[in-house]
N, C-alpha and C positions, 0 to 999 in steps of 0.2 A: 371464598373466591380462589386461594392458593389453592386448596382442595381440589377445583373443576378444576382448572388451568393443569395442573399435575397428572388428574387423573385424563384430560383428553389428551393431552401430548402424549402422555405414555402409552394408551390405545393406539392413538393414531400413528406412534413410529411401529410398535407390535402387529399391527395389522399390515400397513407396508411391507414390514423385512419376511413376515408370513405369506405375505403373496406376492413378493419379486425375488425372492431370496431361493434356491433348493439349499436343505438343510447340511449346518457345515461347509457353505460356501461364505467366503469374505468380500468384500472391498474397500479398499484406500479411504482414506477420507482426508488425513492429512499425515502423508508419506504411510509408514508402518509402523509408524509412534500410535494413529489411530486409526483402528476399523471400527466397518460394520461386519458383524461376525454371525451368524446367525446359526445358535444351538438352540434349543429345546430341554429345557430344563423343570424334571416332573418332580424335583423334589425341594429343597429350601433355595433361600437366596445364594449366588453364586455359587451355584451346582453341586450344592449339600444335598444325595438323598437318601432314604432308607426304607427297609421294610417291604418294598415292592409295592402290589398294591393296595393292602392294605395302611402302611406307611403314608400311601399317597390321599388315603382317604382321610386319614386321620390329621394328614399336615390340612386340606381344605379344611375340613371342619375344626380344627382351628383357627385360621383362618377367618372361618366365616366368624365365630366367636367374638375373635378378634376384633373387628370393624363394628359387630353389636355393641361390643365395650366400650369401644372408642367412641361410637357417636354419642353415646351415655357420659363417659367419661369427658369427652370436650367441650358437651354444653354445661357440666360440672364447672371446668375450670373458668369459662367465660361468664356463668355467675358468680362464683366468689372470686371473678378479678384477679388472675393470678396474673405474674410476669407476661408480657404483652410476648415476651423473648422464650418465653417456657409456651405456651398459647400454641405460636407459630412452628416451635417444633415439635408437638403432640400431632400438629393437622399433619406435617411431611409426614409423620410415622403414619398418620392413622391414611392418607393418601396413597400411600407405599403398598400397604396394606391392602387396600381395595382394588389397587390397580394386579395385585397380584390374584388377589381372591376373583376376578372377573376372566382373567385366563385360566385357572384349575378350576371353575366351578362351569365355564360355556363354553371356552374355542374347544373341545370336546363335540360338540353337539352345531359347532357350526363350522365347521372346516371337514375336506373330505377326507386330509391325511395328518396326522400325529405319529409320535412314537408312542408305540403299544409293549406293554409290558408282557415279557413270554417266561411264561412258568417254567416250562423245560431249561433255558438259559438264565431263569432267575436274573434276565437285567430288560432294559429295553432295546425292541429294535430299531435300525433307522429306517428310514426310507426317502424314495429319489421323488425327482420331479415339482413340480410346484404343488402348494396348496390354492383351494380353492375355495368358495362360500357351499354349503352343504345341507339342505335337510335331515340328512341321515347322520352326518357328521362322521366321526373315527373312535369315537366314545363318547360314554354315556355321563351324566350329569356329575361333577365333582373329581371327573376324570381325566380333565384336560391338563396339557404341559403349558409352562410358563416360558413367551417366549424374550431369552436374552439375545443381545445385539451389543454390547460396548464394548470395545477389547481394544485396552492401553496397554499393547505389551512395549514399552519406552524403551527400557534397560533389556538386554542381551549379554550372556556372559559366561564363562565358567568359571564354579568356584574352585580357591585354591586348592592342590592337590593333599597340601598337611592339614589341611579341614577334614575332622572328625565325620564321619557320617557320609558328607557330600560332598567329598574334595572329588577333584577333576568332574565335577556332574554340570551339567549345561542348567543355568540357573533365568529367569526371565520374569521379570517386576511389569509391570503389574500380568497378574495371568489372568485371574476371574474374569469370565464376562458377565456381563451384567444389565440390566435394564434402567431406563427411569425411576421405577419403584423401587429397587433395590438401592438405589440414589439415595434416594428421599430417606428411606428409613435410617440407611449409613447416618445421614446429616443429620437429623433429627437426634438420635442416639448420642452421635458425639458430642454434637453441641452440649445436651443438657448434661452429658455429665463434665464436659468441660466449664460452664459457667454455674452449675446447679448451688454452688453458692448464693449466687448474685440472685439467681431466680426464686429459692426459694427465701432466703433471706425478706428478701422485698414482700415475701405475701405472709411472712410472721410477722414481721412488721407492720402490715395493714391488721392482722388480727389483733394484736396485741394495742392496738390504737385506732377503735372504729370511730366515725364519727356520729355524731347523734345531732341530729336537725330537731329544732322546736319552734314553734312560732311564739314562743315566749318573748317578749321583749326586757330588754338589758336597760336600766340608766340607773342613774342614781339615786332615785326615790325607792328602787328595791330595795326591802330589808328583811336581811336574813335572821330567822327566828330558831 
């Protein structure tokens, strides 16, 4: 259930900010502590990317890997009963996941504008105007941008000037934008390695002491031989 609920909220605001947004345009949401900020982001979570398009193919198809594993891997952990607490952060990741792999593997192929990778500038370019729903789309299958929208820039500032490196430079907490799924995975990740005692602990624990059901019956006329 967290799985759907994750993965249609995160569509449903991605498709919104892709069809009322032109790209790199903001708005308020509450004060300029938060917007909706809407970049396009064709290569990892909060706008890690590399390789061009090659890079781009290779982060999908991982990707897509990705989510094969996971759905393998978390009917894994839901039979041998792990941490109910380890469970729920496997689904955000693997949620995160999917919700990403569904933007670089189709808004490609269903939207009329993206940014396009240009080999002569080795980066990508932008482009104006709103997007739209598309038969033809703006690229082709595993070629589509991931799109972000969160930006918590709270703190404003510059750093001191006897700072090494970056003194007097204008500094800004939080920067990344980011989406739902990039959420998800965040939490997911830190939690387990924040409790991953507790979590895993509890399922050595159940190995190390299974229980054995028998329809044997117990009284005192059994005698042990």
């Amino acid at each position: 259930m967290i799985i759907a609920l994750l993965v249609i909220a995160d569509q449903a605001l991605k498709i919104y900010i892709k069809t009322h947004f032109e790209l790199n345009t903001h708005q308020n949401v509450i004060g300029s502590g938060f917007q909706l900020y809407f970049v396009e982001n064709p290569g990892m979570a909060y706008g890690w990317k590399f390789g061009g398009n090659f890079g781009k193919i290779a982060l999908t198809v991982f990707r897509l890997f990705a989510v094969i594993f996971g759905t393998w891997y978390l009917g894994r952990l839901i039979n041998q009963k792990y941490h109910k607490g380890f469970i729920f952060c496997a689904a955000l990741i693997y949620a995160g996941a999917l919700g990403n792999l569904i933007d670089s593997a189709f808004y490609g192929m269903i939207f009329d504008k993206g940014m396009i990778y240009n080999e002569a500038l080795k980066d990508y370019d932008f482009y104006t105007g709103l997007a739209h729903y598309s038969k033809t789309g703006y690229a082709s299958f595993l070629h589509g941008n991931v799109v972000d929208m969160l930006y918590f820039p709270v703190i404003h500032g510059t750093f001191p000037k006897w700072l090494p490196f970056w003194g007097g430079e204008h500094f800004e907490f939080f920067r990344p934008i980011f989406n739902i799924a990039d959420a998800a995975i965040s939490t997911g990740v830190i939690t387990i390695l924040v409790f991953q005692k507790k979590f895993f602990r509890q399922h050595k624990t159940n190995e190390n002491h299974p229980v054995v059901e028998t329809g044997a019956v117990v009284n005192d006329d059994v005698q042990i031989s």
